[in-house]
C-alpha positions in Angstrom: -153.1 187.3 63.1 -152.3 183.5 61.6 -148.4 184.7 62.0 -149.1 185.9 65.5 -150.6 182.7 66.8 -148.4 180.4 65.6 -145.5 182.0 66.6 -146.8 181.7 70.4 -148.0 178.2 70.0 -144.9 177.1 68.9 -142.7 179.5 71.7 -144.2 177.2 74.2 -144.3 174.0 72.8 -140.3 174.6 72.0 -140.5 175.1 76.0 -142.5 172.9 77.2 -142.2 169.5 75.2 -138.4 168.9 76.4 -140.3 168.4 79.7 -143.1 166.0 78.7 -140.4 164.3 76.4 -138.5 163.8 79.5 -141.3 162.3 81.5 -141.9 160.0 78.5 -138.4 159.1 78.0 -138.5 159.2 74.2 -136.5 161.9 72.2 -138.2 165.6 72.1 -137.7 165.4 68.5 -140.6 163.1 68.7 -143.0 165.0 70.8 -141.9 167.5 68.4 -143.2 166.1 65.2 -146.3 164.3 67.2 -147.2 168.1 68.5 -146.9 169.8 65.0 -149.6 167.0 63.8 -151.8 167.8 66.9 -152.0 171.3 66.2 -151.6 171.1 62.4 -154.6 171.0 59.5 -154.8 167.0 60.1 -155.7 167.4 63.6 -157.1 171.1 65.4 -155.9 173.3 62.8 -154.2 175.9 65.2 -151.8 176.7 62.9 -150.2 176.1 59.4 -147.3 176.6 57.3 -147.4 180.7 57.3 -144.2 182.3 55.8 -142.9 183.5 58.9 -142.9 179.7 60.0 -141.7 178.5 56.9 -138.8 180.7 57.1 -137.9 180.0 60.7 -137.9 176.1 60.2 -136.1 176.2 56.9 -133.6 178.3 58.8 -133.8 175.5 61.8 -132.9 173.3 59.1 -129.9 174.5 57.9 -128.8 174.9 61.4 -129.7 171.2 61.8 -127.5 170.4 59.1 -124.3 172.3 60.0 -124.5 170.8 63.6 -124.6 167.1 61.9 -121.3 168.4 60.3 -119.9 170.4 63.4 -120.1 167.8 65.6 -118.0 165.0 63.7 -115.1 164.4 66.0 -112.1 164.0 64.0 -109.2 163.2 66.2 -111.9 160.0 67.4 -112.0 158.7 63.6 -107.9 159.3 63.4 -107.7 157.0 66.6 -109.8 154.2 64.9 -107.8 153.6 62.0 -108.2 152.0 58.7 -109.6 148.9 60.1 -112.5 150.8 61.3 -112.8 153.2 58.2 -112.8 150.0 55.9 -115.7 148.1 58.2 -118.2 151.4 58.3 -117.5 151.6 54.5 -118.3 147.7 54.1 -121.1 148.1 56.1 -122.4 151.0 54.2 -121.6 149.6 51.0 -123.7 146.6 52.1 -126.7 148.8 53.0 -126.9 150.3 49.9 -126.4 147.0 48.1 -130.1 146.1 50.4 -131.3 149.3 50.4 -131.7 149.3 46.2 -133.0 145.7 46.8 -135.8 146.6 49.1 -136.5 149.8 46.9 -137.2 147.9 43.8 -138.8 145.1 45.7 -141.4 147.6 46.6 -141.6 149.2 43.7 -139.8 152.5 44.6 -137.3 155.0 43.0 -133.8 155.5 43.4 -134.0 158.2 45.8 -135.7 155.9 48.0 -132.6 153.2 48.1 -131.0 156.7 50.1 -133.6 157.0 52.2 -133.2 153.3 53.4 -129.6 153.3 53.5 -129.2 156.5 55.9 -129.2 156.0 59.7 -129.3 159.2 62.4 -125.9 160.1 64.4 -127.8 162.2 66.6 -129.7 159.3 68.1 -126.7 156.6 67.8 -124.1 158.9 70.2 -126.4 159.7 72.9 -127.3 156.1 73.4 -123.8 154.6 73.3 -122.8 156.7 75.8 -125.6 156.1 78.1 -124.8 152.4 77.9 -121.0 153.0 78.4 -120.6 151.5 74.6 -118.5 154.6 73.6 -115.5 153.6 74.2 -115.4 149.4 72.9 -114.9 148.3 69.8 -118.4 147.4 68.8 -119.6 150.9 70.1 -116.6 152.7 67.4 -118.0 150.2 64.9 -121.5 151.4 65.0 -120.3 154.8 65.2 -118.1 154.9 62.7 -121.3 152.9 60.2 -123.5 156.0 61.0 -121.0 158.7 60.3 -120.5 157.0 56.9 -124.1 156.1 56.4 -124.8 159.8 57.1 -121.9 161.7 55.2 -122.5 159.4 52.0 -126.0 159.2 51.8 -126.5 163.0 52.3 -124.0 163.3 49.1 -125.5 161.5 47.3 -128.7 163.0 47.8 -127.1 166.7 47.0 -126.1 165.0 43.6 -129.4 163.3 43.1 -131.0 166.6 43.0 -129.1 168.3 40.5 -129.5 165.5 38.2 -133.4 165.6 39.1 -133.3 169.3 38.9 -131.1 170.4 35.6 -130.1 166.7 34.6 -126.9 165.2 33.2 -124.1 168.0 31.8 -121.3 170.5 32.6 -123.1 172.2 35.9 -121.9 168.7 37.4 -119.0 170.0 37.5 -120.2 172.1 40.5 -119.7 169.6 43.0 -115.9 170.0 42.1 -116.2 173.4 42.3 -117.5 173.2 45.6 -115.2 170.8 47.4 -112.5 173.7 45.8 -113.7 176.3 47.4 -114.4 173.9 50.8 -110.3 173.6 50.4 -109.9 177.2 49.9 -111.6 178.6 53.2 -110.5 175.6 55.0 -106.7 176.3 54.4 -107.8 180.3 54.7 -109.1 179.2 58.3 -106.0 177.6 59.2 -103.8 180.1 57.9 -105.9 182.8 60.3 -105.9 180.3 63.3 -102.4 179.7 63.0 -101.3 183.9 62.9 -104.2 184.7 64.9 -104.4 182.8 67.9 -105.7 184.8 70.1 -108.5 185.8 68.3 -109.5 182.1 67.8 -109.1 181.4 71.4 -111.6 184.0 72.1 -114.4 182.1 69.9 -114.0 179.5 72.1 -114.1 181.3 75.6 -117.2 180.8 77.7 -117.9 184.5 78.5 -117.6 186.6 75.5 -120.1 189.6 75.1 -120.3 189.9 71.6 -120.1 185.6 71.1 -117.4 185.9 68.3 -117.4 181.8 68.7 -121.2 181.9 67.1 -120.8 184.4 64.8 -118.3 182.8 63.2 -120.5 179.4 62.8 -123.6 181.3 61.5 -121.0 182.9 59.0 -119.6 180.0 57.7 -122.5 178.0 57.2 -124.6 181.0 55.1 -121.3 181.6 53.7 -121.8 177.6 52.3 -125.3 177.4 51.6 -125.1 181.0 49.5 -122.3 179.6 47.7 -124.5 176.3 46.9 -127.3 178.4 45.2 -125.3 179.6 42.0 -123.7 176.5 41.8 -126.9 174.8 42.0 -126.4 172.6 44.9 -128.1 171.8 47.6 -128.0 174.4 50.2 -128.3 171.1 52.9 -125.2 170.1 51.6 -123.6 173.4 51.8 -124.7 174.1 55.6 -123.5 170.2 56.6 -119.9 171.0 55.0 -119.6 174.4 56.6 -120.2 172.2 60.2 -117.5 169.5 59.0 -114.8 172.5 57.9 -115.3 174.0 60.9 -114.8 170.7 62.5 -111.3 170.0 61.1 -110.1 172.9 61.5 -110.9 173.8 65.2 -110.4 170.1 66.6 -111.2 171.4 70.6 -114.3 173.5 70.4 -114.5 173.7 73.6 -118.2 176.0 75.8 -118.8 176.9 71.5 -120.1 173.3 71.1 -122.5 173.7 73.6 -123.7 177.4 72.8 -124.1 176.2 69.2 -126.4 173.3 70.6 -128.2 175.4 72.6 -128.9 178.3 70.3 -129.6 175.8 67.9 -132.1 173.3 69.5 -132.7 175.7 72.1 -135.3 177.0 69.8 -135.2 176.8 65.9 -134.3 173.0 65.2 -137.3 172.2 67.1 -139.4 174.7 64.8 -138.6 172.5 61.8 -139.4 169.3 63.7 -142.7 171.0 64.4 -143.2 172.4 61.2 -142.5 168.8 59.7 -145.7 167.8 62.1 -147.7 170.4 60.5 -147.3 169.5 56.9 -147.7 165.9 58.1 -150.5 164.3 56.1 -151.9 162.1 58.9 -155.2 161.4 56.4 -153.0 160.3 54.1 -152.1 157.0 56.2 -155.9 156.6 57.0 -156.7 155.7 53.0 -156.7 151.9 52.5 -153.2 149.7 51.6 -151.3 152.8 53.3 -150.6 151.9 56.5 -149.6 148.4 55.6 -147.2 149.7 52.9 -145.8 152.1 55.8 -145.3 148.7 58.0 -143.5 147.3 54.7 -141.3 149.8 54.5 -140.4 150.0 58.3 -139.8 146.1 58.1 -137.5 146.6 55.0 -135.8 149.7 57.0 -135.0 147.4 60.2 -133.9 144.6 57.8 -131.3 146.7 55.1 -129.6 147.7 58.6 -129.8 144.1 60.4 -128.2 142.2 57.4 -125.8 145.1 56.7 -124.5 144.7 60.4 -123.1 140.9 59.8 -120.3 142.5 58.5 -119.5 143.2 62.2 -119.2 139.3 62.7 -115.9 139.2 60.8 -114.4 141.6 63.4 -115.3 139.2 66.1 -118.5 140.2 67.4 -120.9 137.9 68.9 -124.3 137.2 66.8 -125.9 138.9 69.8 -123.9 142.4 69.8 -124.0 142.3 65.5 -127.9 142.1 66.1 -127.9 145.2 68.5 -125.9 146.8 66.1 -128.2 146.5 63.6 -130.9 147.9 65.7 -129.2 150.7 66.6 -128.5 151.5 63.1 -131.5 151.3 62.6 -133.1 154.4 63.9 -133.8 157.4 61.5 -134.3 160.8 62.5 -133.5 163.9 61.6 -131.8 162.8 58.4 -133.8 161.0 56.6 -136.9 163.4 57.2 -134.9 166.1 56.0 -134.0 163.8 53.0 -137.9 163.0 52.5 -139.0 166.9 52.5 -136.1 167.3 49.8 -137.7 164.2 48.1 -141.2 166.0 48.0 -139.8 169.1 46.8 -138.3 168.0 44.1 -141.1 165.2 43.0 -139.7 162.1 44.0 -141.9 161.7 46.5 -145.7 162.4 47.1 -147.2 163.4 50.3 -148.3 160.1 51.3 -144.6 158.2 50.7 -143.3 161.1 52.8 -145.9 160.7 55.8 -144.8 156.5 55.8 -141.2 157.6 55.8 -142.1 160.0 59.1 -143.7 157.4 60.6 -140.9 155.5 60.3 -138.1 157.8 62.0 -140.9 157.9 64.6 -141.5 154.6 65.2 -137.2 153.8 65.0 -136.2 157.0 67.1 -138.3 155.4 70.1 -138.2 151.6 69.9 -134.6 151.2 68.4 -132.5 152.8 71.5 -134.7 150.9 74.1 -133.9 147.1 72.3 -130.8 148.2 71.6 -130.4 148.6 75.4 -131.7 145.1 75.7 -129.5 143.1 73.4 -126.2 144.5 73.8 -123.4 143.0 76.2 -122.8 145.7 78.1 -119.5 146.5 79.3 -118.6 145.8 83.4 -118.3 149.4 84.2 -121.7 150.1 82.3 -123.5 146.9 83.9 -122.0 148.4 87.4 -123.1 152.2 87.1 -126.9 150.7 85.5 -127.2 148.4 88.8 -126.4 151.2 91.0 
């Protein structure tokens, strides 16, 4: 009966939050987590963490994670150049740097310098674009800073756990392994995409009946995270480098994009968000000192990314467009909460750390887009189309 009502509850929140999130104009990811607290033990207690749930939002997550990988375009990071590889790696060199600062400043782990460094794609892309920032040179800087921060951070994480989990020794030498076997299917895919063409253009056509296109994602990615359970790595990492081998190899994915997205946050992306809102421990942040160490650790969040950005001053920004840059890189998502529920898993973190660190992709994921629209020099055409 518990399985039975918390499937329904969450079949129509999936449906009908995107609507409220609209009226609201902040990300549905948002309403999302804000819904799964509602509803959750800290709040109603409609529903909880069955393992029908459970199983749907892990499975949400590692569709999550192969979409952060799937939708890296790689032909936009070849037109950049070195120039802008080199300034995203300075500037994510110089958030870590701040980000291990902060951490031992307020008196947390290692894993926590990750959590601070990492920034979210999802919400950097959509908001360039709406302010016409895609296309200059500041908006490829910031892009090119998240994809880094993102990549690197998530890596790192992967390799963090092992340690955690089975510590230092040879079963390091599964990472290696790994990014083998990455090379192995990625030159397999090739090989079939170059003898097979017409079966790979039908992945990509908009009206297939059997939807080869997805089949072939879903594939890959369990493909990746079953190979990262005997080798004892994350399965995360494994469904994020299933999206990105996908992505170099098929360069013009074409109406698969968007069926991916759809099938994808259409439905179980947002059971993880939700599910995320259930375990939420809003009590937690109600116990004395909490709150203001959360608003400690949102200030040292904002501030890693702010400083970090000045790197963008040597590439002739103006003080004005380096501090919108830092906003924007700023916001946290999906990312870092899927970092903080690997945190918690492992021990890192304890429930209350972990309901600060959700508060604070909250807080970012709404405020950050909306000052970053405010501070940056928009463009002529942007300014133009924003008037009209």
């Amino acid at each position: 009966m518990e399985d039975a009502v918390s499937i329904i509850v969450i079949a129509l929140a999936a449906f009908l939050l995107p609507f409220a999130a609209d009226h609201f104009r902040v990300p549905a990811i948002v309403l999302e987590i804000v819904f799964g607290i509602v509803v959750g033990p800290s709040l109603l207690g409609l529903i909880h963490s069955t393992e029908v749930f459970a199983f749907l939002a892990e499975l949400g997550f590692f569709l999550l994670m192969f979409l952060s990988g799937f939708e890296i375009d790689l032909h936009q990071m070849e037109r950049q150049g070195k120039v802008q590889v080199f300034t995203a790696l300075a500037v994510f060199g110089l958030t870590l740097l701040l980000a291990n600062l902060s951490a031992g400043f307020l008196g947390y782990g290692r894993f926590m310098t990750l959590l601070l460094a990492t920034t979210s794609v999802g919400l950097v892309v959509p908001t360039l674009r709406t302010t016409g920032m895609s296309g200059t040179t500041l908006g490829q800087s910031i892009l090119m800073s998240a994809l880094a921060a993102d990549f690197l951070t998530l890596v790192a994480a992967a390799v963090f756990a092992m340690v955690t989990e089975h510590g230092v020794g040879w079963h390091l030498l599964n990472f290696p392994m790994l990014f083998l076997l990455i090379a192995m299917v990625l030159l397999a895919l090739r090989r079939f995409a170059w003898w097979y063409p017409e079966k790979v253009e039908r992945m990509f056509a908009r009206d297939d009946p059997e939807e080869i296109g997805i089949r072939a994602c879903l594939a890959l990615m369990f493909v990746f995270v079953g190979l990262s359970y005997p080798l004892k790595v994350e399965p995360i990492l494994g469904a994020f480098l299933a999206g990105t081998v996908f992505a170099m190899v098929f360069r013009h994915r074409g109406h698969l994009e968007q069926k991916m997205s759809g099938f994808s946050y259409g439905f179980l992306v947002p059971i993880f968000f939700i599910h995320i809102g259930v375990g939420f421990d809003l009590r937690a942040l109600m116990e004395p000192g909490v709150l203001l160490a959360a608003l400690k650790l949102l200030a040292a969040a904002v501030l890693v990314k702010l400083l970090a950005a000045s790197v963008l001053l040597f590439r002739g920004q103006s003080p004005r467009n380096v501090l919108a840059a830092g906003v924007l890189l700023s916001t946290r998502m999906s990312l870092v909460i899927a970092m903080a529920e690997l945190g918690t898993r492992l021990g890192l973190l304890d429930r209350t750390l972990e309901a600060q660190i959700i508060l604070l992709a909250v807080v970012t994921a709404v405020v950050a887009p909306i000052l970053f629209r405010m501070l940056v020099s928009l463009p002529p055409q942007a300014r133009s189309g924003i008037q009209s």
